[in-house]
C-alpha atoms as one frame of an Amber mdcrd trajectory, in Angstrom:
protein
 -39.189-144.720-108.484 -42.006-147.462-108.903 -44.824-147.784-106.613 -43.187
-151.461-105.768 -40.212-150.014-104.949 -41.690-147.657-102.831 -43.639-150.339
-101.302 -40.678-152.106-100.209 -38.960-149.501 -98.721 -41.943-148.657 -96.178
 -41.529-152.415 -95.677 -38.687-152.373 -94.656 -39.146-149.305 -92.783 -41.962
-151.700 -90.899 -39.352-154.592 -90.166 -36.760-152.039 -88.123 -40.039-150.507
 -85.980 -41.932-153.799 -85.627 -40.713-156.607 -82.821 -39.466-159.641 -84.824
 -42.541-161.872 -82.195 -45.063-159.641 -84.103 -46.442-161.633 -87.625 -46.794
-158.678 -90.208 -49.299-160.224 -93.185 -48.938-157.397 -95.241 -48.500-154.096
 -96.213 -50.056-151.747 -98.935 -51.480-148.298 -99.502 -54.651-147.305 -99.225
 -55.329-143.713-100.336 -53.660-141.611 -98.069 -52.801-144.518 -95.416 -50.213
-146.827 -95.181 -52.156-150.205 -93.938 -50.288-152.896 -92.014 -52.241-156.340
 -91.677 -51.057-158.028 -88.604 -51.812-161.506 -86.757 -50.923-160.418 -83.704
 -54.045-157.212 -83.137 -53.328-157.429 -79.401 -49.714-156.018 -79.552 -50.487
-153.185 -81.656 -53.605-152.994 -79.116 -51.403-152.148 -76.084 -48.978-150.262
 -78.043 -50.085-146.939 -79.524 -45.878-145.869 -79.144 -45.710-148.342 -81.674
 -48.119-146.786 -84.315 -46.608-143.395 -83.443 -43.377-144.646 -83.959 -44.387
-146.085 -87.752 -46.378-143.114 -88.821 -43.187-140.728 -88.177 -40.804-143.468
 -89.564 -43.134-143.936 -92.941 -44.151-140.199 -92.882 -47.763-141.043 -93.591
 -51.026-142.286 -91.964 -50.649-145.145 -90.364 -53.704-148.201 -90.302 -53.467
-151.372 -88.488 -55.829-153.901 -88.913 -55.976-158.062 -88.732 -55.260-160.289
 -90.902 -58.471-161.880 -92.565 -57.651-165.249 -91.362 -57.541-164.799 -87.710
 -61.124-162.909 -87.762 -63.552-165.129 -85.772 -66.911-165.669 -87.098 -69.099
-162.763 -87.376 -72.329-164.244 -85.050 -69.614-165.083 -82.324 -67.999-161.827
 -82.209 -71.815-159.903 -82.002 -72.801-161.806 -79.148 -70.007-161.407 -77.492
 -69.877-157.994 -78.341 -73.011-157.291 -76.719 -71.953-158.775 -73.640 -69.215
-157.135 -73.217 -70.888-153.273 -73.924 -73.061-152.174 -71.308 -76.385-152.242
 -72.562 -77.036-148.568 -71.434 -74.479-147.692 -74.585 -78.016-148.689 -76.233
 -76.734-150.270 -79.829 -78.182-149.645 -82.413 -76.309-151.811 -85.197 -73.499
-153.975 -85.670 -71.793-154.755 -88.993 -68.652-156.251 -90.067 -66.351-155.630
 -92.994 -64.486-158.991 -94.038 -62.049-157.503 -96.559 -60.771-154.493 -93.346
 -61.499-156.697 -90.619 -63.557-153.977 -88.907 -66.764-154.379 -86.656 -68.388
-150.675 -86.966 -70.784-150.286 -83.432 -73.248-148.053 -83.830 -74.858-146.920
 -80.005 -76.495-144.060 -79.287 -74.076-143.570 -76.149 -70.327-144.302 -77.938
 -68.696-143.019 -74.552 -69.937-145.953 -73.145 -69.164-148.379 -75.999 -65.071
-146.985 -75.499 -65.607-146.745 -71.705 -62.747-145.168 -69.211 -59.816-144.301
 -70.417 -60.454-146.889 -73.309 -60.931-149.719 -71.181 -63.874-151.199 -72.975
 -62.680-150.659 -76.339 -59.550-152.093 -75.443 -60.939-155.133 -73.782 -63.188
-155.689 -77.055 -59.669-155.398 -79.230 -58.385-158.366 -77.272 -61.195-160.415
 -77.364 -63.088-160.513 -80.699 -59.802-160.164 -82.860 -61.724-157.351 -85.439
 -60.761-154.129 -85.041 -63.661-151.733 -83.580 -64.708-148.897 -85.086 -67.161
-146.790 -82.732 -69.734-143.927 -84.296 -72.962-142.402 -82.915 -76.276-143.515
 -83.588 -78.321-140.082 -84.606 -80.712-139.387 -82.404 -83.155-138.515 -85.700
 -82.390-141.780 -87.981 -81.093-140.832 -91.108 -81.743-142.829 -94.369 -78.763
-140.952 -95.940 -76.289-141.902 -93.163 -77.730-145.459 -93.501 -77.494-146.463
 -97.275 -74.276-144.165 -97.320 -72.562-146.952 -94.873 -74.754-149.875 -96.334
 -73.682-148.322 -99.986 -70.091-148.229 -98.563 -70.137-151.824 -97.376 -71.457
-153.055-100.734 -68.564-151.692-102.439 -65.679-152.101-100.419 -63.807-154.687
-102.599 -63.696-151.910-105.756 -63.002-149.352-103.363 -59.983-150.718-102.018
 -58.935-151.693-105.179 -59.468-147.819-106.028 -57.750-146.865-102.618 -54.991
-148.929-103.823 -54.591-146.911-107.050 -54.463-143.768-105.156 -51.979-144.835
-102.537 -49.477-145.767-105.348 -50.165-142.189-107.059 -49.150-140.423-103.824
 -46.357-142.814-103.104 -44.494-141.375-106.090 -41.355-139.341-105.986 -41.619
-135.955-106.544 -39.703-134.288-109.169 -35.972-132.718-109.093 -35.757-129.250
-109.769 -37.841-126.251-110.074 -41.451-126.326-109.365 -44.005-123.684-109.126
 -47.854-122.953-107.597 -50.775-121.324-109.429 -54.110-121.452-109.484 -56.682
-121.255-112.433 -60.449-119.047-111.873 -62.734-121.456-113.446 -66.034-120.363
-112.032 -67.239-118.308-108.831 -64.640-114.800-109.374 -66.805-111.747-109.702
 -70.017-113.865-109.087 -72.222-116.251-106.607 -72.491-119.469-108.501 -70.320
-122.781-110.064 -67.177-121.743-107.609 -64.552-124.396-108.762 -60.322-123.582
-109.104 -57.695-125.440-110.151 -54.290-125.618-108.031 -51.463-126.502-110.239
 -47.979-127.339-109.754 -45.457-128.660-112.148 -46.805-132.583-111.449 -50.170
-131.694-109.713 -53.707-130.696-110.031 -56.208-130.304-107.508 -59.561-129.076
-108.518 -61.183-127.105-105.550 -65.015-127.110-105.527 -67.055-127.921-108.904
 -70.141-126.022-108.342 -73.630-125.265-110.171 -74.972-121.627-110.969 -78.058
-121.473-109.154 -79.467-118.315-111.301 -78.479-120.263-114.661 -77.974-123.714
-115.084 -76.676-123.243-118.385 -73.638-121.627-116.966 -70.863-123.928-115.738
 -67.300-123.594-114.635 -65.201-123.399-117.044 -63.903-127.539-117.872 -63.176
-126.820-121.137 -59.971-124.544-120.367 -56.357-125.885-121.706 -55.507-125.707
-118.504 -58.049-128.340-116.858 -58.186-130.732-119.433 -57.330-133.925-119.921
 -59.531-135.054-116.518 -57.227-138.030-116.303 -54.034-135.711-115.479 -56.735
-134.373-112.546 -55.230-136.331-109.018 -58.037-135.153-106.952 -60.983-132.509
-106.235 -61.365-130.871-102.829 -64.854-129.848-101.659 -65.372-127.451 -99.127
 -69.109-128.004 -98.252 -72.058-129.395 -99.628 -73.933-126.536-101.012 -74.619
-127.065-104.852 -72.878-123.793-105.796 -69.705-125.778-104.563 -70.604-129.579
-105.366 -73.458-129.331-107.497 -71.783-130.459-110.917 -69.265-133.280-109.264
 -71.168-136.122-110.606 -70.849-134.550-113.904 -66.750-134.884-114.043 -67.958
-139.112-112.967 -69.897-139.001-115.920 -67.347-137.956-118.570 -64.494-140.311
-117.055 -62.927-138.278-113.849 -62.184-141.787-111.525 -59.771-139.911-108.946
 -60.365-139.246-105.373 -62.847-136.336-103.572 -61.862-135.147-100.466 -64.209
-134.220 -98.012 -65.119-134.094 -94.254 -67.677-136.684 -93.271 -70.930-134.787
 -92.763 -70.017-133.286 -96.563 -70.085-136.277 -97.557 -73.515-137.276 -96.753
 -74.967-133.901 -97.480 -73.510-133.775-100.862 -75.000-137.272-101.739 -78.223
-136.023-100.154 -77.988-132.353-102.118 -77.071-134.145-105.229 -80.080-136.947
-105.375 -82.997-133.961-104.282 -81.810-131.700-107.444 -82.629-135.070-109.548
 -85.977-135.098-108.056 -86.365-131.447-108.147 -85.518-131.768-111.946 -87.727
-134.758-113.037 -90.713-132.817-111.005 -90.603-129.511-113.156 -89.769-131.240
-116.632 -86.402-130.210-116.757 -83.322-132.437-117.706 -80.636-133.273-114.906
 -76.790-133.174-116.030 -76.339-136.867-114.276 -78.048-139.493-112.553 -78.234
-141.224-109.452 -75.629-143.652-110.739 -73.618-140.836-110.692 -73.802-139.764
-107.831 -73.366-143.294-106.110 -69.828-142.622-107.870 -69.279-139.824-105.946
 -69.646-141.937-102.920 -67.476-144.248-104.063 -64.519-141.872-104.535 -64.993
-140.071-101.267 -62.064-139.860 -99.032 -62.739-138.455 -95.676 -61.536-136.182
 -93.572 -61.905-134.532 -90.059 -60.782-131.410 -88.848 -57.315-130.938 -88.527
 -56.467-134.126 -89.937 -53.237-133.691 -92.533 -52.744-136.159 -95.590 -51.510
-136.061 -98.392 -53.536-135.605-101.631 -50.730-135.534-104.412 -47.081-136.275
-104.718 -46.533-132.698-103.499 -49.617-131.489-102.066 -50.982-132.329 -98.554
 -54.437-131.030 -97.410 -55.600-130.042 -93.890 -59.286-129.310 -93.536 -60.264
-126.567 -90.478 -64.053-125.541 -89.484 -65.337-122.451 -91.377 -67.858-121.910
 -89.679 -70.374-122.120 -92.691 -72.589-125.036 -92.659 -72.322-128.909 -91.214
 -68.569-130.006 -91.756 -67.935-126.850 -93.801 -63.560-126.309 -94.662 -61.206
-123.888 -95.078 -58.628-126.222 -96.874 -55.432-125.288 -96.296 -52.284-126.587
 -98.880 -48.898-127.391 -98.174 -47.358-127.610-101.352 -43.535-129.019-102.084
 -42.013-129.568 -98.712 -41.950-126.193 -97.656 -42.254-124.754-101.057 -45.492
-122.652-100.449 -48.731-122.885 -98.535 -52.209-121.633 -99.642 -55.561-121.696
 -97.866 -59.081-121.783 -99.567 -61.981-120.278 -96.903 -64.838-121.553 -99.490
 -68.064-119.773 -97.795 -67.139-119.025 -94.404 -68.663-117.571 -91.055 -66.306
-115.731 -88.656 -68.837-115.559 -85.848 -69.920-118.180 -83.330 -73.474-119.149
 -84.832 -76.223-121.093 -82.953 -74.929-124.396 -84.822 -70.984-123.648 -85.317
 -68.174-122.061 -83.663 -66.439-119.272 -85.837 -64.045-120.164 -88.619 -60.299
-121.499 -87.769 -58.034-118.661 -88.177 -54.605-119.940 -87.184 -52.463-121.891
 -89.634 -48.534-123.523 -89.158 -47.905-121.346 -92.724 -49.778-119.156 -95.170
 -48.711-117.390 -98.004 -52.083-116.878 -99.681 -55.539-116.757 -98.920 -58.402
-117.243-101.186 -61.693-115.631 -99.483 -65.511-115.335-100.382 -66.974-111.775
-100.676 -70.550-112.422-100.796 -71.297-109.559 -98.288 -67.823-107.977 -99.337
 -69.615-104.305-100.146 -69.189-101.197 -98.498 -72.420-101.435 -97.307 -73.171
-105.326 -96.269 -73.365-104.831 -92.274 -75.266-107.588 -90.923 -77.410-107.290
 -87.478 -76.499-109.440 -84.621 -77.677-113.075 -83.909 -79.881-111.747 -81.295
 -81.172-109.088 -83.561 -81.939-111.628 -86.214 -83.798-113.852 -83.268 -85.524
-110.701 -82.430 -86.456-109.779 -85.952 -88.013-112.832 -86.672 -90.152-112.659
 -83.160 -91.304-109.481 -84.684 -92.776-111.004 -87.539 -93.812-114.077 -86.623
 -95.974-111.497 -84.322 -97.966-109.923 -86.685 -97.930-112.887 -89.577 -99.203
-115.543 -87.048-100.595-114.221 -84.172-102.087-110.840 -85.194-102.928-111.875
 -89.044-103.702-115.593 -88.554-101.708-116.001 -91.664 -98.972-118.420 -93.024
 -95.149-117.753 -93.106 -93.105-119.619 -95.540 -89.723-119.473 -95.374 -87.325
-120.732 -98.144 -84.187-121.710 -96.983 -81.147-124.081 -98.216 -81.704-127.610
 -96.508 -78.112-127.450 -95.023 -77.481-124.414 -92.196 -79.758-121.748 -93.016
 -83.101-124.039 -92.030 -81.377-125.769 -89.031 -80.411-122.170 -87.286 -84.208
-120.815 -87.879 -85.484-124.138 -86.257 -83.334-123.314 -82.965 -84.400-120.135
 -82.760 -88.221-120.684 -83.664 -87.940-123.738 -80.840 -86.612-121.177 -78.359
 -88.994-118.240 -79.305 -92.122-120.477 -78.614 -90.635-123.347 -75.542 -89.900
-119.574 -73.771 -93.371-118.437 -74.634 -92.096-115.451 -76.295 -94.236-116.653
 -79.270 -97.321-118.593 -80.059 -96.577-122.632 -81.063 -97.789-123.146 -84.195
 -96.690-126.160 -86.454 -93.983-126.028 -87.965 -93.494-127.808 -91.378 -90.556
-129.031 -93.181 -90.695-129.765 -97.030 -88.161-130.481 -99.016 -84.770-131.909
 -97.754 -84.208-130.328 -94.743 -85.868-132.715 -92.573 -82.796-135.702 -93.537
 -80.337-133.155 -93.286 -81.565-132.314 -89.980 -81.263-136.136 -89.045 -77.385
-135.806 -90.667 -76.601-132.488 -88.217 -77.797-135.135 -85.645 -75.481-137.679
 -86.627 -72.223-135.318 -86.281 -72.336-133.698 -82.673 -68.847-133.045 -82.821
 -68.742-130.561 -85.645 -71.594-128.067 -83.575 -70.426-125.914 -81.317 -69.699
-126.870 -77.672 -72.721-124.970 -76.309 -75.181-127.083 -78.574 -73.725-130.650
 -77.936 -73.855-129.798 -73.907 -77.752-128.714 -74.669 -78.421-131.784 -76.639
 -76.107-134.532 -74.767 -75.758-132.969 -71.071 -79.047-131.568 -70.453 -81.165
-133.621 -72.691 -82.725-130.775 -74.483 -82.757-132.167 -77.946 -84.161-128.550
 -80.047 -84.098-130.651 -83.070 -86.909-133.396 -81.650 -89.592-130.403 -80.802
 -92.467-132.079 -81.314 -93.526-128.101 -83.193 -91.385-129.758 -86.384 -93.472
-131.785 -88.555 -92.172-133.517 -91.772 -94.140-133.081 -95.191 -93.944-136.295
 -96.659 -96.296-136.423 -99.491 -97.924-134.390-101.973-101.527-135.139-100.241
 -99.997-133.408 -96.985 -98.765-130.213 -98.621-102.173-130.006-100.326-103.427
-129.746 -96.787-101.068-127.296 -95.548-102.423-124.966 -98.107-105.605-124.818
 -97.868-105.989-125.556 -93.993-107.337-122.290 -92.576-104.788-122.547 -89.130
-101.455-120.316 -88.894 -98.260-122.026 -89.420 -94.783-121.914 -90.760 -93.460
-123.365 -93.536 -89.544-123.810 -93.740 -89.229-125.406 -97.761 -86.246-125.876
-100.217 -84.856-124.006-102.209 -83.490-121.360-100.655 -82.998-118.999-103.763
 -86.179-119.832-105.196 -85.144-121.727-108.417 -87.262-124.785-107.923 -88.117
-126.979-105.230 -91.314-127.387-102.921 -90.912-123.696-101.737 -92.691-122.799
-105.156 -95.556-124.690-104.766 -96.271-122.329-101.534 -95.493-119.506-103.336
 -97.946-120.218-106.210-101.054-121.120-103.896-100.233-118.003-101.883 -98.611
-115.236-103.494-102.092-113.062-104.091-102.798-112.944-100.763-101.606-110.102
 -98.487-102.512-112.369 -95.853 -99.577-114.554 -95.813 -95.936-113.569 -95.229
 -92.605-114.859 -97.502 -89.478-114.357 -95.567 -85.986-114.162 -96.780 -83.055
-115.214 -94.140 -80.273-116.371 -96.865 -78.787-114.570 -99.768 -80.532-114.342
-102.692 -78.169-114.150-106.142 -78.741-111.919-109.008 -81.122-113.375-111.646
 -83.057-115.634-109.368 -86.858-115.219-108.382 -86.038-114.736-105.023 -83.646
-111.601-106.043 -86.467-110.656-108.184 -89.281-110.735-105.642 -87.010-108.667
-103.043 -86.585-105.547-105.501 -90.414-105.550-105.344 -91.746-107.179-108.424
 -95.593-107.602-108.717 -95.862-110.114-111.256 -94.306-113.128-111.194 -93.876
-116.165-113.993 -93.471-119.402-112.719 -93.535-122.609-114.178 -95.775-125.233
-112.911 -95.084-128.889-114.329 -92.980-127.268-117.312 -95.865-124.615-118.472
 -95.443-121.064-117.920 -98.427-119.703-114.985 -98.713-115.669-114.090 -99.397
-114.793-110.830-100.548-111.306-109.309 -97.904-110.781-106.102 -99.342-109.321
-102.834 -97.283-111.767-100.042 -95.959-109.680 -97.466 -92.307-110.228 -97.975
 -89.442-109.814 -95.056 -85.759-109.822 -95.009 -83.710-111.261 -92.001 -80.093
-110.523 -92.886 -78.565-112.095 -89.570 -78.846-115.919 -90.524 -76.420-115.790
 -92.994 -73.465-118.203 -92.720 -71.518-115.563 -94.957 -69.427-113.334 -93.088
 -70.414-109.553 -93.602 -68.105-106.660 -94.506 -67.081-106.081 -90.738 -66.334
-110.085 -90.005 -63.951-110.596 -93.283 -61.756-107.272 -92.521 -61.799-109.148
 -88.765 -61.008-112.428 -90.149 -57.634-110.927 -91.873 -56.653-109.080 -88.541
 -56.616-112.069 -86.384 -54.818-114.488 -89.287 -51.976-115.958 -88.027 -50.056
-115.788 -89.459 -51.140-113.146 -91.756 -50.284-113.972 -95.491 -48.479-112.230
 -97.987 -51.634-111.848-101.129 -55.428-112.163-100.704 -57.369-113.428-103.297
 -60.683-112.268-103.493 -64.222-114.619-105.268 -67.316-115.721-104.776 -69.301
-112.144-104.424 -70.952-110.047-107.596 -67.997-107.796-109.488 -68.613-104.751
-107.422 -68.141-105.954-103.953 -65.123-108.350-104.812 -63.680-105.378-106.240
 -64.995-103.410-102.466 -63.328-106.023-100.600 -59.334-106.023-102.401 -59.372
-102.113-102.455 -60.432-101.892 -98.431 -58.183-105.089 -97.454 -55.211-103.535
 -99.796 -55.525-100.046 -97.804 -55.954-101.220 -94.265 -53.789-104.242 -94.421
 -50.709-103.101 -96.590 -51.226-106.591 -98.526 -51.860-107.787-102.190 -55.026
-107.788-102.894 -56.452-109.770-106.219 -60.135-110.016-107.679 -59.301-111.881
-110.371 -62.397-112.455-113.159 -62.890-116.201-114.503 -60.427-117.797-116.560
 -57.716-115.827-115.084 -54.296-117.826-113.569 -52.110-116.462-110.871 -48.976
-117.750-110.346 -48.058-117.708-106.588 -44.494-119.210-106.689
């Protein structure tokens, strides 16, 4: 059936559900909604039945929104705007998009921009004719979360014309007859590095994760296989968080033609971009060539369809996608799929923590179906127990005790700019506002400082007992004034060779590149100072290399090879991980509900995916896969 014919149908669908006194401009699809232009906003703003009523009748999202000509001019509708918000909501910015008809309010207080019950919001849908759109202004001001809207805004007219595209792929009917479900290992299966699967049925493929291989850049998933090619038969890619094992070669697919849609949750989103554009720099600054540029990325952007938690849509003719917390890092998924309509359901964990952290609750572990369930076994091995969040806190008190205060020496820590450095600021914060430590400054190189100001911008995705500290009480960890920002090259020449104690938290967190190294260099002959480890390091990196013991290092300083004597004192905090350990996995399968029918086991070296299966096979009764790359399994 044609996409105009489908069209007309969910028209038609509108005219039995719709009062004949309400003026319906239009209709189309947009992505995954269905959007309804109307000239009458105020009846649709009284009656949410009515929206209910059309997303069950068209089976899909449903968005209403005015029709451009009965939008009132954009000055007007601000100043009345900001009479009509209480000016303790404290706005921040106002902006308008003609071609949606929405007004997006930015206020540091949105509960008072919506007001009781929706009274406010509701009054503002009467009165100013555009429809609202309310977000939080981060406390920290992000520049990513700003030129990722402003970027957004710029581009809206090719993005709905791509929306539009993607809407009439998903409006397609799905074919008679048999169909099957399998998925194709093209990166990430007996190793940590360039995850990315495909999940194929007989008129779909969805391409989960599309990662980089942080030990070897050289080594890529696997986009030459029959199986993945041509990328215009791809209908979408599914990312499950931002760290560049899972999204660090995206922009590539942009770059050889890929134009479909990504699916994300918002804070991904913005952490991706931010991920993507600091490995550029990173690259340019050691002499090394980049796979794309920032044009690339800005395509990325572009294509980005988002989604919250436990928000369902469809993503393919037969696929529809429901992202879940996991528990990992900021907006982090497990991505469940419901293929067929009740053909077979499948859910992908990505990296996941099933432990309530000091930034996230623990990882979603009920689901309507599940058949399969694709895990990570990074700490998979018979052996990978992890201490406590309070032992870790403790730990790191203990060393912080005789680096800083009894050695008057440095600590550097190099940590991932998404989760692992946000979790040792709270603790560090706590350790020295309690007094249980000395306050020292604490510096931030690298990244993590924006993605801090992006963890700030997305309350709702940290766990309860955070967002009452920050937004109840006031006690904003993240604004310490300990945390200080390295901005420039002449301020991290200070930091090493000032004489004071302080702490260092610097990108990246493996140790293949980034700012961490140029600490590392200036410092790594001196017993004095202290390198600590709290995130896992992956076989054939430097940071692997220095935690075996090694005592000479080569390191490349603005693309020439230097040799350094190392005498750092070097610690290991194993509780900061967002993995799961051995103990948490086995748990995670316990409390599934319901429990599926095969596991499949990745993302971990050979040996402890191979661990994992065998324990999970004899405790559970299940089947248990650890498939290698390039291997298919058909589920259905």
């Amino acid at each position: 059936m044609s996409a105009e014919k489908i069209l007309e149908e969910a028209r038609e669908q509108v005219r039995k559900i719709v009062p004949s006194n309400i003026t319906i401009s239009s209709i189309d699809f947009e992505g995954p909604l269905v959007v309804i232009y109307t000239k009458d906003m105020e009846a649709f703003a009284s009656g949410n039945d009515m929206i209910r009523q059309l997303a069950q009748g068209l089976r899909r999202r449903v968005a209403i929104r005015p029709d451009p000509s009965t939008l009132k001019d954009a000055e007007e509708v601000e100043k009345r705007l900001r009479e009509i918000i209480p000016e303790e909501a404290q706005i921040t910015n106002i902006s308008f998009e003609d071609d949606t008809g929405e007004v997006t309010i930015e206020a540091i207080a949105p509960g008072l921009v919506i007001g009781k019950q929706g009274s406010i919001l509701n009054e503002i849908k009467k009165e100013v004719g555009w429809a609202p759109k309310v977000i939080r202004a981060p406390p920290i001001p992000s520049k990513t979360v700003y030129e990722t809207r402003a970027y957004l805004r710029e581009v809206q007219a090719e993005r709905k014309e791509f929306l539009r595209k993607v809407g009439r792929r998903l409006a397609q009917s799905k074919y008679e007859g048999e169909n099957w479900v399998r998925m194709t290992c093209l990166g990430g299966y007996r190793q940590v590095g360039r995850s990315a699967t495909l999940l194929s049925t007989r008129e779909s493929k969805i391409l989960i994760d599309c990662g980089m291989d942080p030990s070897n850049s050289n080594n890529k998933p696997y986009f030459t296989a029959p199986e993945f090619l041509p990328l215009d038969q791809l209908d979408a890619v599914v990312i499950t968080h931002a760290h560049m094992d899972h999204c660090g070669l995206l922009p590539v697919l942009f770059k050889f033609g890929y134009d479909g849609p990504v699916y994300c949750t918002p804070p991904t989103r913005d952490l991706m971009s931010l991920g993507l554009l600091d490995a550029i720099k990173v690259s340019y600054g050691e002499a090394n060539r980049c796979e794309y540029e920032a044009k690339h990325v800005r395509e990325v952007v572009k294509h980005c369809i988002t989604l919250k938690y436990g928000e369902t849509t469809d993503i393919a003719p037969d696929i529809r996608l429901t992202m879940q917390n996991a528990g990992h890092i900021l907006g982090s998924a497990v991505c469940h799929f419901h293929v067929g309509d009740g053909l077979y359901n499948v859910a992908f964990t990505g990296d996941m923590k099933y432990e309530r952290s000091w930034l996230f609750n623990a990882a979603t572990n009920k689901f309507p179906r599940l058949e399969t369930l694709v895990i990570e076994s990074t700490y998979g091995g018979y052996n990978d127990m992890q201490p406590s969040r309070t032992d870790a806190a403790n730990q790191l008190r203990g060393i912080i005790e005789r680096g800083i205060m009894q050695r008057k020496g440095k600590m550097v820590v190099p940590v991932f700019a998404v989760g692992r450095s946000q979790e040792v600021m709270l603790v560090i914060e706590e350790l020295a506002r309690t007094g249980k430590v000395d306050k020292v400054p604490v510096y931030l190189d690298g990244s993590i400082w924006e993605a801090t100001a992006i963890h700030t911008a997305y309350p709702e995705y940290l766990n309860s007992q955070l967002r009452t500290q920050i937004f109840q009480m006031g006690q904003n960890p993240f604004l310490s004034d300990m945390f200080k920002r390295v901005d420039s090259q002449e301020m991290r020449e200070k930091i090493l060779h000032d004489p004071e104690p302080c702490i260092v938290l610097a990108t990246s967190g493996m140790m293949n590149g980034g700012p961490v190294m140029e600490y590392v260099k200036a410092w790594a002959s001196d017993p004095v100072q202290t390198l600590v480890f709290v995130g896992y390091q992956a076989e054939g990196t430097i940071g692997r290399r220095i935690q075996r013991g090694v005592r000479e290092l080569t390191l490349s300083d603005k693309g020439r090879s230097v040799t350094v004597d190392f005498r750092m004192n070097v610690e290991t905090v194993d509780g900061f991980s967002g993995h799961s350990d051995r103990r948490q996995l086995i748990n995670y399968i316990a409390s599934l509900d319901p429990r599926p029918e095969r596991i499949v086991i990745g993302h971990g070296e050979e040996h402890k995916c191979l661990e994992l299966a065998s324990a999970l096979y004899k405790k559970f009764n299940v089947e248990t896969r650890a498939p290698m790359n390039l291997e298919t399994i058909r589920f259905k």
